[in-house]
C-alpha positions in Angstrom: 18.4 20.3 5.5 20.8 17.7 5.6 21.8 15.7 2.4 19.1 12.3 3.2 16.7 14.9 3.6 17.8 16.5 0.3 17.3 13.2 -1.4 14.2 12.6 0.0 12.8 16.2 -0.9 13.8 15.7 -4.5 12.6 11.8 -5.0 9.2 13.2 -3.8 9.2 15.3 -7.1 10.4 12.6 -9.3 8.0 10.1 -7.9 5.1 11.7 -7.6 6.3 12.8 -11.5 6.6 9.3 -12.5 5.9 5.5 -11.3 8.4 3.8 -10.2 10.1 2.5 -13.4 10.1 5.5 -15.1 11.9 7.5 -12.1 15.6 8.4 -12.5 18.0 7.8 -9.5 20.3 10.4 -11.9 17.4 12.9 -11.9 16.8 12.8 -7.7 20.7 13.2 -7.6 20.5 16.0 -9.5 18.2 18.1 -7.9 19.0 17.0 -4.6 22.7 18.9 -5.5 24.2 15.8 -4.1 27.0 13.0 -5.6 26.0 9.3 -6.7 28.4 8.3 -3.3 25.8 10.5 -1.2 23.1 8.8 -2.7 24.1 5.7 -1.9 25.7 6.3 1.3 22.1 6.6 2.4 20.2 4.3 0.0 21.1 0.9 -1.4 18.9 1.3 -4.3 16.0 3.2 -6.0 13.5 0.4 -4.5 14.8 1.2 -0.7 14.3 5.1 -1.4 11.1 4.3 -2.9 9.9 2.3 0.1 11.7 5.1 2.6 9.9 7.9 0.7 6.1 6.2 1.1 7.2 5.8 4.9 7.5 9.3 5.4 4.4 9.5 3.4 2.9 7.5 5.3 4.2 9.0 8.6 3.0 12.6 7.8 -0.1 11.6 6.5 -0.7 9.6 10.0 -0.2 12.8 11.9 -3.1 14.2 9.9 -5.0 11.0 11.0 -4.7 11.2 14.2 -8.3 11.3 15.5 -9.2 11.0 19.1 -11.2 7.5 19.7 -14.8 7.3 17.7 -17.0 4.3 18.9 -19.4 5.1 15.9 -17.2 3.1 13.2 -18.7 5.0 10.5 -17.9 8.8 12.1 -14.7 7.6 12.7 -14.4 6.5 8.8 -15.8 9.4 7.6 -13.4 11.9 9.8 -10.5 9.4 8.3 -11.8 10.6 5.1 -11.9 14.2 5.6 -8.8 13.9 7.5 -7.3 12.3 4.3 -8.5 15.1 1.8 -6.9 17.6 3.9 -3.8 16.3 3.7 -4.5 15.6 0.0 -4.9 19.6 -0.4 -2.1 20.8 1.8 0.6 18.3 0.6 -0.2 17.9 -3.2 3.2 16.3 -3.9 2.2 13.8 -1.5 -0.9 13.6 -2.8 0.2 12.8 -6.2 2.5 9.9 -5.1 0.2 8.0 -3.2 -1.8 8.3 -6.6 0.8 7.0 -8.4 1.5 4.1 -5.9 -1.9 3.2 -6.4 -1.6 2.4 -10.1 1.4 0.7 -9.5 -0.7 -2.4 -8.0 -0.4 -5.8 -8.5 3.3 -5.1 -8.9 6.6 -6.1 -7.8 7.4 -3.1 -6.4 4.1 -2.7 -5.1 3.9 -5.6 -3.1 7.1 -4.9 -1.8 6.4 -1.5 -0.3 3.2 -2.9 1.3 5.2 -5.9 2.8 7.4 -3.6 4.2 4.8 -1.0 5.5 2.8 -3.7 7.2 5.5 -5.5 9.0 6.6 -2.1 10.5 3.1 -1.0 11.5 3.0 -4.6 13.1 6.1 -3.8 14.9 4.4 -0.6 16.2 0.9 -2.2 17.0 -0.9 -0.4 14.4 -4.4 -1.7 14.9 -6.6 -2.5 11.4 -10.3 -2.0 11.4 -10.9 -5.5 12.3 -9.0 -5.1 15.6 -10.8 -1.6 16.5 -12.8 -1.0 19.4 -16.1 0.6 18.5 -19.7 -0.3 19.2 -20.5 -3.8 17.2 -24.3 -3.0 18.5 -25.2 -1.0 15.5 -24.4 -3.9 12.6 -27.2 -6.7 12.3 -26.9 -9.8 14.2 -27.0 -11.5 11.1 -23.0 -10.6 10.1 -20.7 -12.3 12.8 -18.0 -9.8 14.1 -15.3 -11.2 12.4 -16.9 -10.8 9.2 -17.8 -7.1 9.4 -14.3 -5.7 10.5 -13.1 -8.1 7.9 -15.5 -7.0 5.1 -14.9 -3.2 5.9 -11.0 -3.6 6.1 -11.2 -5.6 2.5 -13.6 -1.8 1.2 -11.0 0.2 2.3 -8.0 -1.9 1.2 -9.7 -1.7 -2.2 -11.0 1.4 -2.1 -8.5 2.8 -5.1 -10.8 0.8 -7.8 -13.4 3.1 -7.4 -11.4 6.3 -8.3 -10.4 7.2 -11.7 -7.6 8.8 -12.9 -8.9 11.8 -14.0 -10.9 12.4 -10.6 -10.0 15.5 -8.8 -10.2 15.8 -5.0 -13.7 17.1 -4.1 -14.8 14.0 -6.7 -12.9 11.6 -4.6 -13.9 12.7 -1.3 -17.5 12.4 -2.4 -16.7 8.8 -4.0 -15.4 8.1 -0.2 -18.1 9.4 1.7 -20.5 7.4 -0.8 -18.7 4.3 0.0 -19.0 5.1 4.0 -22.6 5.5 3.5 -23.0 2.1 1.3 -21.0 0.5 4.5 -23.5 2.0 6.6 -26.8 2.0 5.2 -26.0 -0.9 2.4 -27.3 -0.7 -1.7 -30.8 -1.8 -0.9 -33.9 0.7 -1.0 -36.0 1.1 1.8 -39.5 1.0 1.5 
């Protein structure tokens, strides 16, 4: 492992530890056995290690995501979700950062990391839901197009509002499969 990697390995542990304010560029030096000039050989600050660490997040999570195309919208949200929970178990340090990036919304740093993450997923054609091919003949024709890839994208952008802190894994992945059935078969009873 070579020493970026090294700093990477141990800002994981001190972020998904702490939020962002809280976490020590002394600590991550520290356990990554490496000198304050190494550290910042390869990072400016803590912000740019921040943003490169939820990258690689990010990256490795997308691996798990990979899922072959789906013209039902709502099996291929519901494979995203199980795809997601898997990675959730077999990366828990991973796990526990994005949970912490969540809390961290409607902040600086935040908004930051999310500028940066779209603009280079928009650099590498990364296609939202509203841009997704799948077959528009199951909605009503009483939603125009536009408005259901734009009302699903805006669920799953907010999506983090409906889980609570203290929810564990199997609670969350049954909140998200709730919400792909609400998406799907909407709040009102049938008679």
């Amino acid at each position: 492992m070579n020493k970026r990697e090294a700093i990477l390995e141990a800002a994981l542990t001190e972020f998904s530890s702490n939020d962002f304010e809280n976490a020590s560029v002394n600590n991550i030096i520290k356990e990554a056995n490496t000198s304050k000039g190494n550290f910042y050989h390869y990072f400016s600050n803590k912000e740019e290690l921040y943003i490169a660490l939820l990258k690689e997040a990010m990256r490795k999570k997308a691996e798990f995501m990979n899922i072959a195309d789906e013209n039902d919208i709502f099996v291929f949200l519901e494979k995203q979700v199980l795809a997601g929970i898997r990675f959730s178990r077999e990366n828990p340090e991973y796990y526990q950062l994005s949970r912490r990036f969540a809390k961290e919304k409607n902040t600086k740093i935040y908004n930051r990391v999310l500028e940066e993450i779209t603009n280079e997923y928009n650099n590498e054609s990364f296609n939202s839901i509203t841009e997704m091919k799948y077959d528009r003949t199951i909605f009503s024709n009483e939603f125009p197009e536009e408005f259901i890839g734009n009302f699903i994208q805006m669920v799953l952008n907010n999506i983090n509002e409906l889980i609570e802190e203290n929810d564990d894994i199997p609670k969350i992945e049954e909140k998200l499969l709730l919400i792909i059935k609400v998406l799907k078969n909407g709040l009102e009873q049938k008679l």
